[in-house]
Steps between C-alpha positions, in 0.01 A plus 500: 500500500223788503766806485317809305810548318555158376097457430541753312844459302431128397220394303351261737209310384355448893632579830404356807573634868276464815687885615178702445316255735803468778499920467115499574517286785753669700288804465660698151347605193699583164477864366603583147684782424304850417613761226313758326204338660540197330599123714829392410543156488860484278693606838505320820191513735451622819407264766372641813362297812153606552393267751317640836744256707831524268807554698617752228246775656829579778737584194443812318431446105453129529121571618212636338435681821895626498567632184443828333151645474567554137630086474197422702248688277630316193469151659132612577423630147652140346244325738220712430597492123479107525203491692613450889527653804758531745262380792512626874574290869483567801623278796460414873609218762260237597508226746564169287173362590323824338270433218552672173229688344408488169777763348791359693764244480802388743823759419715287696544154535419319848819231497723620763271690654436450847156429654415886617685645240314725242459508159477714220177495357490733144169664424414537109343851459567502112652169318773568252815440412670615868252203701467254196769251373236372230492899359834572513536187238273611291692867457793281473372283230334789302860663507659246355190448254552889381918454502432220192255693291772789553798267374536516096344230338672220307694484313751766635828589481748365752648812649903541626549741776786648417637625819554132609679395221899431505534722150 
């Protein structure tokens, strides 16, 4: 149970949850919040696929390459701020017998393929978060990291949200 809002109602000694590594690998990041130019981490986060080969680049505002260019500029300044870049691909089609150069890797898997089919072969002009699972864990790790020095230390008051109670 890693819901922000119960994290941070309860005084939980340790959480556990595998979510930040399950969002990295199908191609997300987390983004805190941003006021007043400071990170929020108190509110829900923003999660926003990243990936070069995410499915979310066809729906606008799921994307990093389909939201706003103000949205997009503060994902960018939260990677720079943590020290990573975005990272740039490029692709082509290549017979499946091709042999990858050195800045390349398969983009599509060959089951189900047929013999003369092509594949998609992704070329790694700059790694970062968009081309690399093993980045995108580390953003996701430091996130959580920076949500837990944010939370109030022990011990703290238990808090009642009012709005949900019966009276």
């Amino acid at each position: 149970m890693t819901s922000l809002k119960l994290m941070l109602r309860y005084p939980w000694y340790s959480v556990d949850s595998t979510s930040w590594v399950v969002t990295g690998r199908l191609g997300s990041i987390y983004i805190p919040r941003r006021r007043n130019g400071k990170w929020i981490y108190d509110e829900d986060s923003w999660k926003i696929a990243v990936s070069s080969q995410s499915p979310n680049k066809k729906e606008a505002g799921r994307h990093i390459d389909t939201v706003s260019s103000m949205e997009r500029e503060l994902v960018l300044d939260y990677l720079h701020e943590k020290g990573y870049k975005l990272g740039k691909s490029e692709f082509k089609m290549e017979a499946q017998s091709y042999i990858l150069q050195e800045n390349e890797r398969w983009a599509q898997a060959k089951k189900g393929m047929s013999k003369g089919e092509k594949r998609r072969v992704e070329i790694l002009i700059e790694e970062g978060v968009s081309n690399k699972y093993q980045l995108r864990d580390e953003v996701n790790i430091i996130y959580f990291l920076d949500l837990e020095k944010s939370i109030e230390k022990y011990p703290r008051q238990f808090k009642i949200n009012k709005s949900n109670t019966l009276f």
